[in-house]
C-alpha positions in Angstrom: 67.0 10.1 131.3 68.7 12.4 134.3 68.4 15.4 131.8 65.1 15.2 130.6 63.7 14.0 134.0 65.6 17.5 135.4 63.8 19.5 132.7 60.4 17.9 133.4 60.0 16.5 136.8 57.0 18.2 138.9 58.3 21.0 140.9 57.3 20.1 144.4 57.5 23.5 147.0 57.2 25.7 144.3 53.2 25.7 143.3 52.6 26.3 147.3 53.2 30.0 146.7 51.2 29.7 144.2 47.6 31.5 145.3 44.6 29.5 144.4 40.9 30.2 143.5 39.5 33.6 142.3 40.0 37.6 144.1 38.8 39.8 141.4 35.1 40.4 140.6 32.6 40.9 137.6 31.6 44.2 137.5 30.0 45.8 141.1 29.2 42.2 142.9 25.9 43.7 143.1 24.0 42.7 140.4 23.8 38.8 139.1 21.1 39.3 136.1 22.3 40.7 132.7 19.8 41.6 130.1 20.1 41.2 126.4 18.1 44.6 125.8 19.9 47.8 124.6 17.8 50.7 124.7 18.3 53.3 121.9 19.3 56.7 122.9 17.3 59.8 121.9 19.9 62.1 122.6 23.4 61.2 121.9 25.1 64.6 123.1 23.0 65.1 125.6 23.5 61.9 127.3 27.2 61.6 126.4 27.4 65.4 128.5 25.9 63.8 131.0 28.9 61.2 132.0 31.4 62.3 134.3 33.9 59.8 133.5 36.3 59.7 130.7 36.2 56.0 130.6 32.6 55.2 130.7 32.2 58.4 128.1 34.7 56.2 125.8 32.6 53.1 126.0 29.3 55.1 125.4 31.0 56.4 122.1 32.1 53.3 121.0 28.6 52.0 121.0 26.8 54.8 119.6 28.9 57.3 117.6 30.2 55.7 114.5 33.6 57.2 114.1 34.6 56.0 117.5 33.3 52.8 116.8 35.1 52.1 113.2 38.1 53.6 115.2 38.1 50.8 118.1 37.0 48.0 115.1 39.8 48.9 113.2 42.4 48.5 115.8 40.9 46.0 117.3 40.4 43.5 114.0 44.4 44.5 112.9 45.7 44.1 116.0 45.2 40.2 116.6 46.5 38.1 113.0 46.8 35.5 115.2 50.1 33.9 117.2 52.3 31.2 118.2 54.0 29.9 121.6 56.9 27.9 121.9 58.4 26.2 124.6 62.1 26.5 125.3 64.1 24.2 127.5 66.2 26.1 130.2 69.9 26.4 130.2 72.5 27.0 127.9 71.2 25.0 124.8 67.5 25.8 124.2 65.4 23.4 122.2 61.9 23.8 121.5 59.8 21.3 123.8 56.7 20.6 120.8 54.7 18.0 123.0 54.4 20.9 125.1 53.1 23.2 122.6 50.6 20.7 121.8 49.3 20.8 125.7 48.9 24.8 125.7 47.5 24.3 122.5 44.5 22.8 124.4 44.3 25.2 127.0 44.3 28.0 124.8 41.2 26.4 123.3 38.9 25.8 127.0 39.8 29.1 128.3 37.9 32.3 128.4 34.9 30.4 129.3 32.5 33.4 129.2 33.0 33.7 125.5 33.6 30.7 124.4 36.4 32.2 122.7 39.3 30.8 123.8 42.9 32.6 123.8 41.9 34.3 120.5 39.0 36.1 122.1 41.2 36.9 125.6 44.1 38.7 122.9 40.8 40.6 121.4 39.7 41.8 124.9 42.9 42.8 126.2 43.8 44.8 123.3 40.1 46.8 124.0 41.1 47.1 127.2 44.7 48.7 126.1 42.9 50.9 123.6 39.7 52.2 125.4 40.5 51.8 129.0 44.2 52.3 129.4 45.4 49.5 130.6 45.1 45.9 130.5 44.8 43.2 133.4 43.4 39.7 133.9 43.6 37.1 136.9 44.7 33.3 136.2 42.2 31.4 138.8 44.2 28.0 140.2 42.7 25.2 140.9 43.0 24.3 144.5 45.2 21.4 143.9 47.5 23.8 142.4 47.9 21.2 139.5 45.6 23.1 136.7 44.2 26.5 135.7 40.9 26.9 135.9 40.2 29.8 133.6 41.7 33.1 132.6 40.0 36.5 133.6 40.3 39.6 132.4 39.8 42.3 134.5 38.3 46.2 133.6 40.9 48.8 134.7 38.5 50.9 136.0 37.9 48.6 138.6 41.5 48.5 139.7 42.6 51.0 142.9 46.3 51.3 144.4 47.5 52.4 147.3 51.4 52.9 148.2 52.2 50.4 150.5 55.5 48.9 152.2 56.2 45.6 150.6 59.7 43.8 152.0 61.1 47.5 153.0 60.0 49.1 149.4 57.3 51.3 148.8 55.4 49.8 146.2 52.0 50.7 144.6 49.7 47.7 145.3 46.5 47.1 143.1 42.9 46.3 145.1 39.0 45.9 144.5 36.8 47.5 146.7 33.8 44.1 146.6 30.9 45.0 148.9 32.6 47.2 151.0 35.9 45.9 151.5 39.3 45.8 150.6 40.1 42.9 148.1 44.3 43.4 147.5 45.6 41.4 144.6 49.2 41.1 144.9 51.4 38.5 144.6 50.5 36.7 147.7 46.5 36.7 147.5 46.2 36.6 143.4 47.5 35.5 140.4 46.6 39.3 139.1 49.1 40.4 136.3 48.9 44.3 134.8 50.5 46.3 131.6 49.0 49.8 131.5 49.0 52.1 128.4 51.3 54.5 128.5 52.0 55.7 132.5 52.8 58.8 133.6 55.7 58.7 135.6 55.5 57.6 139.2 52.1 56.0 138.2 51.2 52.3 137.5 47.8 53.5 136.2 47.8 53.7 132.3 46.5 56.6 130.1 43.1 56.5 128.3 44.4 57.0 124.3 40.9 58.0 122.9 40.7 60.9 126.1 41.2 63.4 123.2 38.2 61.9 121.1 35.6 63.2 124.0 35.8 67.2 123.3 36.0 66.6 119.5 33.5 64.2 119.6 31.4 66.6 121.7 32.3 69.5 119.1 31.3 67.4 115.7 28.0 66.6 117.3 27.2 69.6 118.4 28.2 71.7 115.1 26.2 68.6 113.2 23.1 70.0 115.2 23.7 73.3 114.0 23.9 72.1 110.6 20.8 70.7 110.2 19.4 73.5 111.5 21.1 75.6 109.1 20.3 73.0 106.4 16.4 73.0 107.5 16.4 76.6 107.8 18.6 77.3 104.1 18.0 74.5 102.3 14.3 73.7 102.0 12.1 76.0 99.3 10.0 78.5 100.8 6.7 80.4 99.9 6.7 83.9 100.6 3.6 84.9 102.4 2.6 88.7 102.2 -0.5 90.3 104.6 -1.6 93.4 102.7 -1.9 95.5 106.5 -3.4 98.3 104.5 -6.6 96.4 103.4 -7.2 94.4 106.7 -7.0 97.9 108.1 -9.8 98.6 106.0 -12.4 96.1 106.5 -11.6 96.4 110.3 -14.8 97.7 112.2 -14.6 101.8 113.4 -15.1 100.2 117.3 -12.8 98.0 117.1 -9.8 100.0 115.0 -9.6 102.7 118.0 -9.7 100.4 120.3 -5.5 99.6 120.6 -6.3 96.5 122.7 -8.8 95.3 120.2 -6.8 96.1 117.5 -4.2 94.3 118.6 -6.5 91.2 119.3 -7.8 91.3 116.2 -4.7 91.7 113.8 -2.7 88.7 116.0 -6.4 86.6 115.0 -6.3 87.2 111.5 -2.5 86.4 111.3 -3.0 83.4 113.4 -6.2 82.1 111.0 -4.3 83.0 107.9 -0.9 80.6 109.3 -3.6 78.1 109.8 -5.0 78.3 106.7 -1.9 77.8 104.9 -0.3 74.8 107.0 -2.9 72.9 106.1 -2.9 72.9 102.6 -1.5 69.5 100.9 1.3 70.0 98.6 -0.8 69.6 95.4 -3.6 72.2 96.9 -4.2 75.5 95.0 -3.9 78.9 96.8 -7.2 80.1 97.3 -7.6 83.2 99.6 -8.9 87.0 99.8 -6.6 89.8 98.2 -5.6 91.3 101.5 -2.8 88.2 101.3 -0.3 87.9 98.5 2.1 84.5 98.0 5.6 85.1 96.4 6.4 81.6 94.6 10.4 80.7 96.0 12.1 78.7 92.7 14.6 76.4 95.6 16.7 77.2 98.6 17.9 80.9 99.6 21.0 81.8 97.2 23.4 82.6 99.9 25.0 80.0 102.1 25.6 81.6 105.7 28.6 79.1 106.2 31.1 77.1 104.5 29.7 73.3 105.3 32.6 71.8 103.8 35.2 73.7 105.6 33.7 72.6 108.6 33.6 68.7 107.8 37.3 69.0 107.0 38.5 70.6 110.6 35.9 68.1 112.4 37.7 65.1 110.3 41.4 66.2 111.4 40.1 66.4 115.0 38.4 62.8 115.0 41.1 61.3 113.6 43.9 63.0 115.7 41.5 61.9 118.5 40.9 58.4 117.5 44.5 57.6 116.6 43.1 56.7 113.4 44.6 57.1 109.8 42.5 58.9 107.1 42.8 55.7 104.8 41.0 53.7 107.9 38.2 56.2 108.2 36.7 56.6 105.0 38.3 59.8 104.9 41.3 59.4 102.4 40.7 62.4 99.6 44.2 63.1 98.1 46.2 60.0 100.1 48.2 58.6 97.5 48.8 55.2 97.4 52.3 55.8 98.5 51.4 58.1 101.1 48.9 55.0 102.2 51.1 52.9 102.5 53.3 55.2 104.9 50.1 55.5 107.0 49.3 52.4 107.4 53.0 51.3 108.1 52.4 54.1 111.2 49.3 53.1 112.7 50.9 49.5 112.4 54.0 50.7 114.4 51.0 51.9 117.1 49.3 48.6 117.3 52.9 46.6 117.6 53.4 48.6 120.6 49.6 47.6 122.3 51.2 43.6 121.0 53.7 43.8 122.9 51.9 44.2 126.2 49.3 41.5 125.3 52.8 39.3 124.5 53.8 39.9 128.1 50.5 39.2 129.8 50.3 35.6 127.8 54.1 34.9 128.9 53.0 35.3 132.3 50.2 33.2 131.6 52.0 30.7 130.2 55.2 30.4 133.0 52.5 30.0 135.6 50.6 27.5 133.9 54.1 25.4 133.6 54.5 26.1 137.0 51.0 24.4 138.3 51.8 21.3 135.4 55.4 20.8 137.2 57.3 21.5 133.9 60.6 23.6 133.6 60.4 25.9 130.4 60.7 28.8 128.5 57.6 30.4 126.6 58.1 32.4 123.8 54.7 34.4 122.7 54.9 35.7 119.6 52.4 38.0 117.3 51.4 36.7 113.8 53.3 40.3 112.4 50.6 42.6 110.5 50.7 42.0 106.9 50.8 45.6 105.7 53.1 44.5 102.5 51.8 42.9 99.1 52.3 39.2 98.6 55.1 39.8 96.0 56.8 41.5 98.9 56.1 39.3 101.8 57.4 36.2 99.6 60.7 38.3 99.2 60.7 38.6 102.6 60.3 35.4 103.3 63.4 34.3 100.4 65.9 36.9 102.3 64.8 35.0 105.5 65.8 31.4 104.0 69.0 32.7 102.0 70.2 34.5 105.5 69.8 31.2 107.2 71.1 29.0 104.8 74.4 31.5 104.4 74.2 31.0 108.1 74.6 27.2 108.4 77.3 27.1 105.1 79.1 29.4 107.5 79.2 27.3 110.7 77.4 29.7 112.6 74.4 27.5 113.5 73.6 24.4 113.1 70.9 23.0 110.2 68.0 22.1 112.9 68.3 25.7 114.7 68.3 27.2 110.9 64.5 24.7 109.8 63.4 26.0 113.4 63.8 29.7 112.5 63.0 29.5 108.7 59.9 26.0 109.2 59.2 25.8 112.4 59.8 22.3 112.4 62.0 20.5 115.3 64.7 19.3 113.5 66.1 19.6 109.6 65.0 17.1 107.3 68.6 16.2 106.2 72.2 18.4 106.1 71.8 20.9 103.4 73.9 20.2 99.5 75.9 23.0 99.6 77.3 21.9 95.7 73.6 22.8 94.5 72.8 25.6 97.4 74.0 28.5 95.1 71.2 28.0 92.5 68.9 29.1 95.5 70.7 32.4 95.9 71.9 36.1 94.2 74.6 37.1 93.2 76.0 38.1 96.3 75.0 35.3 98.2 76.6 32.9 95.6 80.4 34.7 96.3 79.9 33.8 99.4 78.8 30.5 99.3 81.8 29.6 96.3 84.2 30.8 98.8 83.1 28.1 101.2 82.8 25.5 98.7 85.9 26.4 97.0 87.6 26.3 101.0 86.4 22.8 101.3 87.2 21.4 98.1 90.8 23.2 98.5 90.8 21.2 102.3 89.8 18.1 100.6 92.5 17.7 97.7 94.9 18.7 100.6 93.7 15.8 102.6 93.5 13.0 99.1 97.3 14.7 98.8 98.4 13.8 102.0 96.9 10.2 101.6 99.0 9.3 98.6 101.9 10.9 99.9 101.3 8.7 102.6 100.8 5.2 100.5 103.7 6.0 98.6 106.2 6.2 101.4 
């Protein structure tokens, strides 16, 4: 009972350096209404020219343009396959502590109260944050007991200011709110505030905005899409070619009025205007009906000539948006001459890219998670761990998955763990169910796991007849 009460006794000074209650804000602290209208924007470009900052540009995209949007649903959707936590006891021999798991299993569920989403939905918004906003952040509000956490907050980056300050003779950068005019800091000592940013620059705990590129070609493929339907207005719609015979009007015009220039002038711009009228208003299925000072030339379709190459153009505009958007061309509906092989090199990349953002989100819940041990007086290890994205067919994850058993067992017949650490690693149960046959084990196996696994059996059955030897030398003396 000494052990286990060392391992799970409530820590008593600890949890009072623990901050309580909330620092960081929701948005300016200014407004306390939200709206469930979206207006719809006229102007896209315009509007999107008219944002100064790269981040708030980003977030306009993502709601409006819809490359930038499948590009942030993609990543967002592959990202999070779902994850497990495990509880380690400290020391030398670690064993998983399950009752524990159980517990978090609960919190995971109640937090990230605005969304009702629980931990599932805080991975989601984290990994948003990572991929749009460079960076992400959340605050873990204590209760003021300091024996429970009230909820989990994640914070926008953009919100976030640092200022080089002297922490215990160190110059450190320190991370602040500004809330209604003052200085809010959220270090160690006045918040539970925990940060991973995307990619620093050296020297700099801010992280880098990955879809920054996406703004100028973005900008560029709406722009040149405006021009194309100019173009296509201009080129591709059948026109009627209207002809004013100025030799006849000249004819009919009034002596008076031909050598007056002025009037002349007045009274040609009429008759052009009259005639333009005349024609816009006729219905698609009108006849032509007019004097024989005007002449219509039928058009069979569009002009013959094409001023521009439309689909050299959507080809340089797709490598920019998806350079931009960190996006693969098999993601983005843009995948003409990908082979399947190729594909699957693709995807294997952009997986590599979203491993890296899971990896930050896996710190963030670690810290989480130690802190939340902390405040329940427990002594443990967590262990976050990513459900790995299933980019391989099911033929080739269960192969997977036989390597993964036959390296364990070969482990075990070896004496290099034990049989509970090998059903942890291989089940995820506690304990094994029972010691494994190793007589019948080499049925489970190749080739060249079955050498290896005779060579031990064939050790102990040579230890064995060595030890029934010994015995009857021993009952016949």
């Amino acid at each position: 009972m000494g052990f286990w009460n060392k391992i799970f006794a409530r820590s008593r000074d600890e949890p009072k350096n623990i901050p309580t209650g909330r620092r960081t804000i929701i948005g300016n602290g200014y407004t306390s209404t939200l709206s469930p209208y979206n207006s719809r924007i006229v102007n896209i470009l315009k509007s999107l020219r008219q944002i100064p900052d790269e981040s708030s540009a980003i977030e306009f995209l993502k709601k409006v343009n819809p490359d930038v949007s499948m590009a942030v649903w993609n990543f967002i959707r592959l990202a999070n396959q779902g994850n497990e936590m495990h509880f380690y006891t400290t020391g030398k021999a670690k064993s998983r502590i399950t009752y524990l798991e159980d517990e978090w299993r609960e919190f995971a569920a109640r937090i990230n109260e605005i969304s009702n989403s629980g931990l599932d939905g805080l991975i989601d918004q984290l990994h948003l944050s990572s991929f749009m906003l460079g960076g992400m952040a959340v605050e873990v509000e204590v209760t003021d007991d300091r024996k429970d956490i009230y909820d989990v907050y994640v914070v926008k980056p953009q919100t976030i200011y640092w200022e080089l300050g002297d922490v215990d003779g160190h110059k450190k950068w320190i991370p602040y709110q500004w809330q209604l005019g003052k200085k809010v800091y959220l270090d160690p000592q006045n918040a539970n505030f925990f940060w991973v940013p995307s990619d620093p620059d050296i020297g700099d705990p801010r992280g880098t905005l990955t879809l920054s590129p996406v703004l100028q070609a973005i900008d560029f493929q709406m722009q040149i899409l405006q021009d194309l339907q100019a173009v296509l207005h201009h080129q591709g719609y059948p026109r009627n070619d209207i002809e004013i015979d100025l030799d006849k009007i000249m004819a009919v015009i009034p002596s008076h009025i031909k050598n007056n220039p002025e009037k002349l002038r007045q009274y040609l711009e009429d008759e052009w205007a009259w005639i333009e009228k005349l024609f816009q208003k006729l219905n698609p299925d009108d006849d032509y009906i007019h004097y024989n000072n005007v002449k219509v030339n039928m058009s069979n379709g569009a002009n013959a000539s094409r001023s521009l190459d439309v689909r050299a153009i959507s080809e340089l505009l797709d490598v920019q948006t998806l350079s931009g958007t960190k996006q693969m061309a098999i993601f983005m509906n843009r995948n003409q001459g990908v082979t399947e092989s190729w594909g699957t090199v693709q995807f294997r990349i952009f997986c590599s890219g979203i491993a890296s953002c899971q990896r930050g989100s896996k710190r963030l819940i670690e810290e989480i998670a130690r802190l939340w041990c902390r405040v329940n007086g427990v002594q443990a290890i967590p262990v976050f761990k990513h459900n790995i994205l299933d980019w391989n067919s099911e033929e080739q994850r269960m192969t997977v998955n036989l390597l993964k058993q036959k390296f364990y067992a070969i482990a075990v017949l070896m004496g290099w763990i034990d049989n509970d650490k090998a059903a942890q690693e291989v089940m995820g149960t506690e304990k094994a169910a029972g010691e494994p046959p190793a007589d019948s084990a080499r049925v489970s196996f190749s080739n060249d796991s079955s050498e290896i696994i005779d060579n031990k059996i064939k050790v102990l059955e040579n230890e064995q007849k060595s030890i029934s030897k010994k015995v009857v030398d021993l009952f016949r003396r």
